[in-house]
N, C-alpha and C positions, 0 to 999 in steps of 0.2 A: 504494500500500500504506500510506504513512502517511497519507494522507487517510481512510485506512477504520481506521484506530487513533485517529485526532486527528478526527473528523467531529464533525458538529453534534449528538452524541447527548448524552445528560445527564448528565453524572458528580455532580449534588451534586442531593439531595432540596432544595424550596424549606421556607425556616423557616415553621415555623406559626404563633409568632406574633414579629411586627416587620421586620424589613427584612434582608434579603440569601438567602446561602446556608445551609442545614443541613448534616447528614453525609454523605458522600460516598455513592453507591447503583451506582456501578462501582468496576472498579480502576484505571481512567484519574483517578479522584478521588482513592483511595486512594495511589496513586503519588502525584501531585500534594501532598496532603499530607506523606506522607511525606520527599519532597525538600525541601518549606519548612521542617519542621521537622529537620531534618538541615543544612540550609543554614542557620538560624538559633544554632544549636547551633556551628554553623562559624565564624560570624562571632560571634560571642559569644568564642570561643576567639581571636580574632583581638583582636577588641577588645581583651580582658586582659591579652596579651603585646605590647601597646602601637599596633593597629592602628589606632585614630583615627578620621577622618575618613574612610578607605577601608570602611571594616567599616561604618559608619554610614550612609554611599550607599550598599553592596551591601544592608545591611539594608532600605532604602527602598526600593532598587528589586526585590526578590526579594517583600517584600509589595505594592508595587502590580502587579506581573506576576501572585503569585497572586490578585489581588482583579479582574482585568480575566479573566482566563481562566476564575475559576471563577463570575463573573459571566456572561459568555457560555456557559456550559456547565449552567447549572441550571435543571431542571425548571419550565418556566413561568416563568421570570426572576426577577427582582429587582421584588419589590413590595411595599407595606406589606401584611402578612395579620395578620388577629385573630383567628384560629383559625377551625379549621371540623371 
């Protein structure tokens, strides 16, 4: 059941032009978004009330998790495109 929630389908349109991902075109992408941007927001709040160097690695790694996932999850990959 989670393999057919989490499968190999597209959650992010590919950018038109330059390199990586565009907007999300499921709500497997839209969630995804969603949580980084709430988990950054988290750690932001962490940070100010003195969290340091912890807040600073979860920030690193909460964006390279979302840039390997939504790299594996987009519409014809990660390529340079110059419109079309």
């Amino acid at each position: 059941m989670l393999h057919e929630l989490l499968g190999d389908t597209a959650w992010f349109a590919p950018k038109r032009f330059g390199y990586g991902a565009g907007w999300p075109i499921a709500w497997q992408g839209w969630a995804l978004l969603a949580s980084y941007i709430a988990a950054m927001i988290g750690m932001a709040q962490l940070l100010e009330n003195g969290g340091g160097i912890m807040a600073i690695g979860a920030m690193i790694l909460a964006t390279v998790l979302v840039i390997l996932v939504s790299k594996r999850h987009t519409q014809g990959g990660w390529r340079w495109r110059w419109g079309e």
